[in-house]
C-alpha positions, 0 to 999 in steps of 0.5 A, spaced: 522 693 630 529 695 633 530 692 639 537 694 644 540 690 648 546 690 654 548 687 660 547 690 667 553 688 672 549 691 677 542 692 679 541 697 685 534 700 682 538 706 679 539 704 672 535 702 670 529 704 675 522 701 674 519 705 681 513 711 681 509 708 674 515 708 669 521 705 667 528 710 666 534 710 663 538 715 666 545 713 668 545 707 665 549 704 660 545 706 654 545 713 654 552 713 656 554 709 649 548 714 645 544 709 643 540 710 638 533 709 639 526 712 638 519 712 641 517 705 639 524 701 640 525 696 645 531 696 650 533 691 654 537 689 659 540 682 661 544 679 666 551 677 666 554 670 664 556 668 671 548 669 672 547 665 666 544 671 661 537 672 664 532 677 662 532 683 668 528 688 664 525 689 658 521 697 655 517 699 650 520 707 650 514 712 650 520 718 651 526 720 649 527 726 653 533 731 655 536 730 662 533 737 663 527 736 660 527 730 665 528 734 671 523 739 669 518 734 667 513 734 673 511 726 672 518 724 674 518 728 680 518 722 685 524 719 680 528 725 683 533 722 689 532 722 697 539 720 700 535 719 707 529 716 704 526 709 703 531 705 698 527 706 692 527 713 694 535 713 694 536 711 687 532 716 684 535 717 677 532 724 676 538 728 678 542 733 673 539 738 669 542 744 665 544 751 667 547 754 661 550 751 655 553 745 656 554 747 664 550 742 669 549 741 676 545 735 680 541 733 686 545 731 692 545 723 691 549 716 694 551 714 686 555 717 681 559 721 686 566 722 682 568 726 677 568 721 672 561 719 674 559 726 673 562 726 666 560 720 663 552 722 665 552 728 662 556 727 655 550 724 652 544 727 657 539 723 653 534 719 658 529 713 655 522 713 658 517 707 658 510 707 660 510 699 658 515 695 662 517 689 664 522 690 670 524 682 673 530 684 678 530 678 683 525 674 679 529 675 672 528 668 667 530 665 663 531 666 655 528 661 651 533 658 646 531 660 640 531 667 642 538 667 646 540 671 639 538 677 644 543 677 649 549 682 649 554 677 653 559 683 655 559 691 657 556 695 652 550 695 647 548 692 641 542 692 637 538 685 636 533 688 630 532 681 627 530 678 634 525 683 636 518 680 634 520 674 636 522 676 643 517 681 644 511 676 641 514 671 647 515 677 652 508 679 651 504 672 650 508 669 656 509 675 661 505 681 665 507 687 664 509 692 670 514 691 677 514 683 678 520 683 682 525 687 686 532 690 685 537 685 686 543 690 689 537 695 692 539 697 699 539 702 705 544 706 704 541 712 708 546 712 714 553 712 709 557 717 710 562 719 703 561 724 698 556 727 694 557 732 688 552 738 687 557 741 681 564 740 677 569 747 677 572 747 670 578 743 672 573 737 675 574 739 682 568 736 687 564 743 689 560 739 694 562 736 700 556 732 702 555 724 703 555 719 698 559 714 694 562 714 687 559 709 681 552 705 682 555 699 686 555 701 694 563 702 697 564 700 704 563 707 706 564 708 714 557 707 717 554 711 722 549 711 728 542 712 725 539 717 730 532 715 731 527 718 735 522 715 741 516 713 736 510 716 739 505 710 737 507 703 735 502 699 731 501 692 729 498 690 723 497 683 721 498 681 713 499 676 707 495 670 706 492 665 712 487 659 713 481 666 712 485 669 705 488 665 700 487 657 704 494 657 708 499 660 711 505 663 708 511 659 708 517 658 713 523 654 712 527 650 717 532 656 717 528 662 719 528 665 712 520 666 709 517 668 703 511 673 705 505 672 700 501 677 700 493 676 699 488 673 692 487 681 689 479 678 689 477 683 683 483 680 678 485 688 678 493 687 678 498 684 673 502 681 679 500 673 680 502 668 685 505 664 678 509 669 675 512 673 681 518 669 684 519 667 691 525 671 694 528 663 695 526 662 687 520 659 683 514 662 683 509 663 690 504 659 687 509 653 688 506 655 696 499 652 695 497 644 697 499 641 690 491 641 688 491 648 688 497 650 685 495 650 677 488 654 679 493 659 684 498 661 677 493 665 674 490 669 680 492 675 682 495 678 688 493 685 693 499 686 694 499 691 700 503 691 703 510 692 698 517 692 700 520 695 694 518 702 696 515 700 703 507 702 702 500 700 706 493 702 704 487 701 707 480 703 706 476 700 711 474 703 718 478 698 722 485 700 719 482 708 719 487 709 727 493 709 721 492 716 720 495 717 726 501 714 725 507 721 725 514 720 721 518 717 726 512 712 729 512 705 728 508 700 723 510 693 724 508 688 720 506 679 723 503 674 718 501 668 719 507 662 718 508 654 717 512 650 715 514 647 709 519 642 709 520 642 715 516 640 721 513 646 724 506 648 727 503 654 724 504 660 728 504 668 727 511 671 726 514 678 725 516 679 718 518 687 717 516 693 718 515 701 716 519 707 720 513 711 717 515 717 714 508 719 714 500 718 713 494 720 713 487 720 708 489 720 701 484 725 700 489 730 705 496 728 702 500 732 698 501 730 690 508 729 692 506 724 697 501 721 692 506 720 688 510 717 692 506 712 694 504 710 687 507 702 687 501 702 693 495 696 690 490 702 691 494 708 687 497 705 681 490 702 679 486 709 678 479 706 678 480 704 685 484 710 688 478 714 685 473 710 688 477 709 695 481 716 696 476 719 701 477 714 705 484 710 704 489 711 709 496 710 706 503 709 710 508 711 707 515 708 710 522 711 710 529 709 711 530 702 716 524 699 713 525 693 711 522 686 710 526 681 715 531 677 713 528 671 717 521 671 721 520 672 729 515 668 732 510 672 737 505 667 738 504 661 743 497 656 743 493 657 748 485 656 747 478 660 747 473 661 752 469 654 748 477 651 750 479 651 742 485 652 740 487 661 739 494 663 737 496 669 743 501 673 744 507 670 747 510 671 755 516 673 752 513 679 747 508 681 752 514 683 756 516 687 750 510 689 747 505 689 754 499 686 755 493 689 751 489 690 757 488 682 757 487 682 749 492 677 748 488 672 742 492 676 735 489 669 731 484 674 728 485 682 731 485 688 729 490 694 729 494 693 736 497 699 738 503 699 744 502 704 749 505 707 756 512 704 758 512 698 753 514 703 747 521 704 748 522 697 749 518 695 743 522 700 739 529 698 740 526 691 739 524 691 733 528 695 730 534 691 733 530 686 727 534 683 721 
């Protein structure tokens, strides 16, 4: 078995990119070196030494296609790059394809924006495709000793045949394929101003004087104001796990800084677990739970929806249906239930992030583009749910701005039922901000909350005001 190996420096989504069903190899460093590598083989990206050699990707290929043939390939549609969409959507990888011999242009994008760039892609334009992956980012783990003959420990490639078997049989046995984590460099890069190439002359002069940036690590590019219109609707919506799903709320550090959970996947359906999916502040979720709790939760899979990587939220049921609603440029807000943990705070319910949509709707009424994009969503990448919820799925898709905060924002007060129990309602202070919801102000178990009137333009610039 042949097995490829090569360090990644930097990990924007880009090279490799594991969005939208596959994992590519584009404009990474072994197209660039014509590895030598055929359907079957594995390649294999590792962390630097610096990060102590981690395992960041690994790819059974199923493909080895032509950078044209990639383009005109209708599976990768959604892998072609939006400069001004979600991040994931930036970072698509689908880019170049041929107009004549040894003649090439490309879509506008904020990577490889030099002249250098340009030609480096293309003297090798081959690009590796994988149906079956294992895509670490954030979560990247490390190699057993006994395997570390794997690692290519500076820039390159190198092949690691004797290795393989071993590395795959461990891999297989010890991890579910599939997005377990998030790039570590990925970002919103949508309101950078640079250049972005379409086209070389001869003499390698740029012929296209668009935004972007050169090479796959972001430039301090001068930023610009983000025009953004006055949402129409705002709504906000209650996720991840609580006392009611899951047997406890998420965890909140002393800091501010979180971890969103999302909730138990009650059919086992997904590959993502609470023990093998990493917390942003290291080990797995599953190290969230009472201690009792902890063994029986590793294994259990997780309904991850809302995810944050492509910024996706499907729901099939007849209380999220007003989400269909939603317009490019309205606002979804997302609050979640929180603790503390190791620190001494009472539970309470808290802003975490948010879409700016991009768009919305019923499944059945969206565009095959937009399916596409909304295919890291739990209720489209498992088809046997998607055929069965599709007439009645509302989808929301986020575009650029969205973002999973970096520390909460508490909203909630305790105040108490009409029988005198304890209630989580909205606070003084965010009903200045959010209104008053006719005096239904219990958000402890709530459906959609919809801001109305005067208080929209308050809440807009609120929220997106949010870090």
């Amino acid at each position: 078995m042949r097995l490829c190996s090569h360090v990644i420096m930097y990990d924007s989504g880009l090279a490799p990119n594991p969005f939208h069903g596959y994992c590519t190899t584009a404009l990474c460093t072994p197209s660039h070196m014509n590895a030598k590598l055929k359907k079957g083989h594995w390649l294999v990206g590792i962390s630097p030494k610096k990060d102590g050699n981690r395992l960041v990707y690994a790819m059974r290929i199923s493909d080895v296609l032509s950078m044209d043939q990639y383009f005109h390939d209708e599976r990768f549609e959604a892998k072609k790059p939006n400069p001004n969409g979600a991040p994931s959507e930036q970072c698509g990888d689908n880019i170049y394809y041929s107009t004549g011999k040894d003649q090439w242009a490309r879509l506008r994008s904020r990577f490889h924006n030099s002249p250098k760039d340009f030609k480096k892609d293309v003297k090798y334009p081959v690009v590796f495709v994988a149906e079956h992956f294992y895509y670490f980012g954030d979560r990247r783990v490390a190699i057993p000793d006994n395997l570390r003959g794997i690692i290519q420990d500076r820039q390159g490639i190198s092949y690691k045949d004797h290795a393989a078997d071993e590395f795959v049989a461990w891999l297989q046995t010890n991890h579910k394929p599939g997005i377990l984590g998030t790039p570590v460099d990925i970002d919103d890069h949508s309101t950078e101003t640079g250049r972005m190439i379409a086209d070389l002359s001869d003499d390698g002069i740029l012929q296209d004087t668009n935004h972007g940036r050169s090479g796959c690590r972001p430039r301090p590019d001068r930023i610009m104001p983000c025009e953004q219109r006055l949402p129409s609707r705002i709504a906000l919506l209650r996720v991840g796990i609580d006392s009611g799903s899951g047997g406890t709320d998420g965890p909140l550090f002393a800091d501010g800084r979180f971890e969103y959970v999302p909730i138990p996947d009650s059919k086992g359906l997904d590959e993502r677990t609470y023990g093998n999916h990493m917390a942003r502040a290291g080990g797995p979720l599953s190290g969230f739970f009472p201690p009792a709790r902890q063994g029986a939760m590793a294994s259990q899979s997780m309904h991850f929806d809302p995810e944050f990587a492509s910024f996706t939220y499907g729901d099939p049921t007849s209380p999220k249906a007003g989400l269909r609603r939603l317009a490019a440029g309205d606002l979804l807000v997302f609050y979640a239930g929180l603790r503390g943990y190791g620190c001494d705070v009472p539970s309470g319910l808290y802003i975490i992030g948010y879409f700016e949509v991009a768009f919305a709707g019923l499944a059945r009424d969206l565009t095959e583009e937009q399916i596409r994009a909304c295919s890291d969503n739990f209720h489209v990448r498992h088809v046997s749910v998607f055929r069965d919820q599709q007439d009645r799925l509302v989808l929301v898709k986020g575009g650029a701005g969205s973002r999973l905060l970096s520390k909460a924002v508490k909203i909630s007060v305790l105040g108490q039922d009409r029988a005198g129990k304890p209630l989580k309602v909205l606070s003084p202070e965010m009903q200045q901000i959010f209104g008053g919801f006719d005096g239904k102000l219990s958000f402890q178990r709530s459906p959609t909350r919809w801001v109305v009137g005067e208080h929209v333009p308050t809440a807009a610039r609120f929220v997106r005001g949010l870090r």
